[in-house]
N, C-alpha and C positions, 0 to 999 in steps of 0.2 A: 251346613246348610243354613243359610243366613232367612230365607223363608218356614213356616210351619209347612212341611210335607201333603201332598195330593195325588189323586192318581196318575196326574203328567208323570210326577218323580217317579212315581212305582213303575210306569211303563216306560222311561227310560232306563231304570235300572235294572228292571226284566227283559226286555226286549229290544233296548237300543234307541237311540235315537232316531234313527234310521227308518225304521221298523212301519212307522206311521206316519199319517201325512196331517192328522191333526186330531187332540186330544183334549178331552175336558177338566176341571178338577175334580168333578163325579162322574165318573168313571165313561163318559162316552169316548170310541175309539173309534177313527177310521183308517184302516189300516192300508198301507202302501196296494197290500196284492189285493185287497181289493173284500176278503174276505168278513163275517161277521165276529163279532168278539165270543168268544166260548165262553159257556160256562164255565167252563176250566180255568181259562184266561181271566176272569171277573173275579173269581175265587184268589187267582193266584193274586190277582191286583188287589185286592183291599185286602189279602194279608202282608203284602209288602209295606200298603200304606200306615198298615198298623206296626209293623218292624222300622220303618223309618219314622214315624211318629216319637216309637221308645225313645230311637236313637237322638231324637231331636231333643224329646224331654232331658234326655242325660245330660244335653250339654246347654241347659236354661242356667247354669252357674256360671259359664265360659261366657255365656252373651252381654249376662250383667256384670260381670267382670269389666268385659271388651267397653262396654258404655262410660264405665268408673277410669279405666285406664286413658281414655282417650280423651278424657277432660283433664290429666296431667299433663304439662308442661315436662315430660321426664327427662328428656335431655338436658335443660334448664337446671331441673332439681338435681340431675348427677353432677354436673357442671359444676353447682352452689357447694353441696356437698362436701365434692373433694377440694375447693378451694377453703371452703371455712373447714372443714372438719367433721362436718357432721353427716347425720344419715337420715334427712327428712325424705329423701326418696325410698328408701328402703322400708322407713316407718310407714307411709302412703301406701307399698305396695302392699304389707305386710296388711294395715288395716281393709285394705279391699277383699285380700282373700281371709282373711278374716269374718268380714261382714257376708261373702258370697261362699259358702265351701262346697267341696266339690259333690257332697250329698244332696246339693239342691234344700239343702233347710234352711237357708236363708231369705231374707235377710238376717244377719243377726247384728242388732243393735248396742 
């Protein structure tokens, strides 16, 4: 999930895309058949939004990675690499997750 998580995601992941005909990121629903949103349904929805919130935090490491990695030239560096010899693409990769690891402690400098 390339956005931070809301109730749209919750109530597509619960109930489908389908399911409504338009939704807020706090939690308002109006639902296709026409019905009110339950208590039930509210509950169920901000604990999803809080399960896909975790799941979003876990991968705050994969994002700054993805930022680091894509201001490489990495074709270029493999290219360079095996023509001279050496392994500055490897070294590049190696310092990114290095700097980002997958515990989310990062940066590390």
């Amino acid at each position: 999930m390339i956005y931070p998580p809301n109730a749209i995601h919750a109530v597509r992941a619960l109930y489908g895309a389908d399911s409504y005909r338009s939704a807020s990121g706090d939690g308002r629903v109006k639902w296709k058949d026409g019905h009110e949103t339950t208590a039930e349904e509210t509950a169920a929805i901000d604990a999803k939004v809080i399960e896909l919130q975790a799941e979003y935090d876990a991968q705050d490491y994969a994002r700054n990675r993805k930022l680091e990695y894509d201001v490489l030239n990495q074709f270029e560096l493999i290219s360079d690499d095996d023509a001279n010899g050496t392994t500055t693409h490897k070294d590049a990769i190696t310092a990114i997750k290095t700097k980002w690891p997958k515990d989310n402690s990062g940066p590390v400098e």
